[in-house]
C-alpha positions in Angstrom: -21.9 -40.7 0.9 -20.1 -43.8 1.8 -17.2 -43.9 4.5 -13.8 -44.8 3.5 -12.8 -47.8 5.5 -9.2 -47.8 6.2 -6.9 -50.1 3.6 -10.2 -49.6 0.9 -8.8 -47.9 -1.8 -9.9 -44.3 -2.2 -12.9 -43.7 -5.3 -12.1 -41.9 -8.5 -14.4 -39.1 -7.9 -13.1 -38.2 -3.9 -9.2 -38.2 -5.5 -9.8 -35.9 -8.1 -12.3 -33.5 -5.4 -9.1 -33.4 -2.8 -7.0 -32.7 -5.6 -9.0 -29.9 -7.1 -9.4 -28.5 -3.4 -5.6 -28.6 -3.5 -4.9 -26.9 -6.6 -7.4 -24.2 -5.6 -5.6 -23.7 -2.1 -2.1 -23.7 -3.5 -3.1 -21.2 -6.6 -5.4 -19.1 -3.7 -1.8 -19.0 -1.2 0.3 -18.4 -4.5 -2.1 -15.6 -5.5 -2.3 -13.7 -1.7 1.9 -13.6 -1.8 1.9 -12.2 -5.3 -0.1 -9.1 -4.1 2.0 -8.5 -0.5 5.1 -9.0 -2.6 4.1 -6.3 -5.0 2.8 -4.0 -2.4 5.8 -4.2 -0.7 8.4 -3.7 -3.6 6.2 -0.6 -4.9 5.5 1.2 -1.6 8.9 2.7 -1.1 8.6 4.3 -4.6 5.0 5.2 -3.9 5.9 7.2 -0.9 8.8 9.0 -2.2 6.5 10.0 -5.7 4.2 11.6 -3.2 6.7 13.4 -1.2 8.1 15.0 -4.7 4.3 15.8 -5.5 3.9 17.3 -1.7 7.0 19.0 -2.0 6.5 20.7 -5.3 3.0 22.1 -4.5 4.2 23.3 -0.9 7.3 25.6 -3.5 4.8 26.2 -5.6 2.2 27.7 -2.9 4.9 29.4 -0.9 6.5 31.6 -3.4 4.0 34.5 -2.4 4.1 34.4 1.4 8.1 34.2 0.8 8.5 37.1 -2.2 6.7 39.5 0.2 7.8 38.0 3.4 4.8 37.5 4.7 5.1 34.9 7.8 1.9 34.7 8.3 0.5 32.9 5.1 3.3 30.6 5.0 2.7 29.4 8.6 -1.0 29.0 7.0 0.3 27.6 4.0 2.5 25.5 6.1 -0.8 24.5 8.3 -2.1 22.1 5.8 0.5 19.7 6.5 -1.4 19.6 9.9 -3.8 16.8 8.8 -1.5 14.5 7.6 -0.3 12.0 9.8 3.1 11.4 7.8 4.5 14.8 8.2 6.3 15.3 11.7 7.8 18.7 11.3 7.8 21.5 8.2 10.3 24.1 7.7 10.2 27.3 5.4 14.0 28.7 4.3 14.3 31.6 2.3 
């Protein structure tokens, strides 16, 4: 490949390959921020749908341990939430 002496004018072919790198580059950048964007907007709904879903199955798998008041399955019941990282503290009213 030839060098490009300054004050030469730049050939056809290295133009449109810089400008092509370009367009690829902008459209790659463009394409990156779409997807953070969208994770962003739809995590908040995310985490409350599966708090809901958490929350429902937890009712639905305490109504036993509650109707016959026994404390010991719910505390087992209540044990799962053990290996989740997200859950700081759980507590069963009746």
């Amino acid at each position: 490949m030839k060098r490009i002496r300054p004050g030469q004018p730049v050939p056809l072919r290295v133009r449109l390959a810089l400008l092509l790198g370009l367009c690829a580059g902008t459209t790659a950048l463009f394409g990156i921020a779409a997807v953070v964007t969208a994770g962003l907007w739809f995590e908040p709904a995310r985490v409350e749908a599966e708090a809901q879903e958490l929350a429902g199955t937890l009712a639905y798998a305490l109504e036993v341990p509650l109707a016959f008041d026994d404390s010991k399955a719910a505390n087992e019941t209540l044990g799962m939430l053990r290996a989740r990282s997200d859950v700081r503290s759980a507590t069963v009213y009746d």
